[in-house]
C-alpha positions in Angstrom: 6.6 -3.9 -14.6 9.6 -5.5 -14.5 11.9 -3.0 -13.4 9.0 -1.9 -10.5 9.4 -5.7 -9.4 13.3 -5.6 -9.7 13.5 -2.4 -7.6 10.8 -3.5 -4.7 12.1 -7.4 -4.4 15.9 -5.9 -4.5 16.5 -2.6 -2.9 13.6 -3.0 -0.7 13.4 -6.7 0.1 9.5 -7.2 -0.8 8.5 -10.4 -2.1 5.7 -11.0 -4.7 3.1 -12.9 -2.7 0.2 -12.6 -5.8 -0.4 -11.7 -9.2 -3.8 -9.8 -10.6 -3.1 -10.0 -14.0 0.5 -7.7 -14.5 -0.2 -5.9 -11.4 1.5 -7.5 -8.1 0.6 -7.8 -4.2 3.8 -7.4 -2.3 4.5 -8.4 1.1 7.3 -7.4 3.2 6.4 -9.6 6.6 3.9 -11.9 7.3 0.4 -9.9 5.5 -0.5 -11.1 2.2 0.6 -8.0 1.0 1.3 -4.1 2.0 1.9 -2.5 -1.4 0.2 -3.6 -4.9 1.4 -2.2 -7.9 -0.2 -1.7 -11.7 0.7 -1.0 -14.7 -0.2 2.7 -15.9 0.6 5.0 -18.8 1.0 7.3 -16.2 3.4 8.0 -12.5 1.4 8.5 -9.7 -0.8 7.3 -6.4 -3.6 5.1 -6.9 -4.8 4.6 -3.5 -3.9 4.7 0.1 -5.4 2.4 3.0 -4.9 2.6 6.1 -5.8 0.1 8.8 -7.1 1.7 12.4 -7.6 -0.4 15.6 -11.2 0.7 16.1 -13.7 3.1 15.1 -13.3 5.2 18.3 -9.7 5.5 17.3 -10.8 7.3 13.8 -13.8 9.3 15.4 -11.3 10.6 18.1 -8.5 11.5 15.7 -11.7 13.1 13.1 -12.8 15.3 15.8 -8.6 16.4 17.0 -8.0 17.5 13.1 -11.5 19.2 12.7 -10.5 21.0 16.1 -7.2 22.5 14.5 -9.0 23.0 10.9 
């Protein structure tokens, strides 16, 4: 956990804005936090969120993917 903090508050700039437990919130402007990281045994993905104006947004970019399959 350490060296995941060293390498997102150096080389990237982020800045720890909370702590759940070891895991960390990480901000990189003015959100609480854009990335949260967790220890594992494991490398991978957790999760990915994404924020979207408005629903019509997500409906209207559903219905352009189903379109092309």
């Amino acid at each position: 956990m350490a060296a995941c903090e060293a390498l997102w508050t150096t080389l990237f700039n982020g800045r720890v804005s909370d702590w759940v437990g070891e895991g960390a919130f990480l901000r990189f402007d003015q959100a609480h936090h854009r990335l949260a990281y967790y220890p594992s045994a494991g490398r991978g993905i957790l999760s990915i969120d994404f924020g979207v104006e408005n629903v019509d947004l997500l409906m209207r970019n559903n219905y352009f993917l189903q379109s092309r399959r």
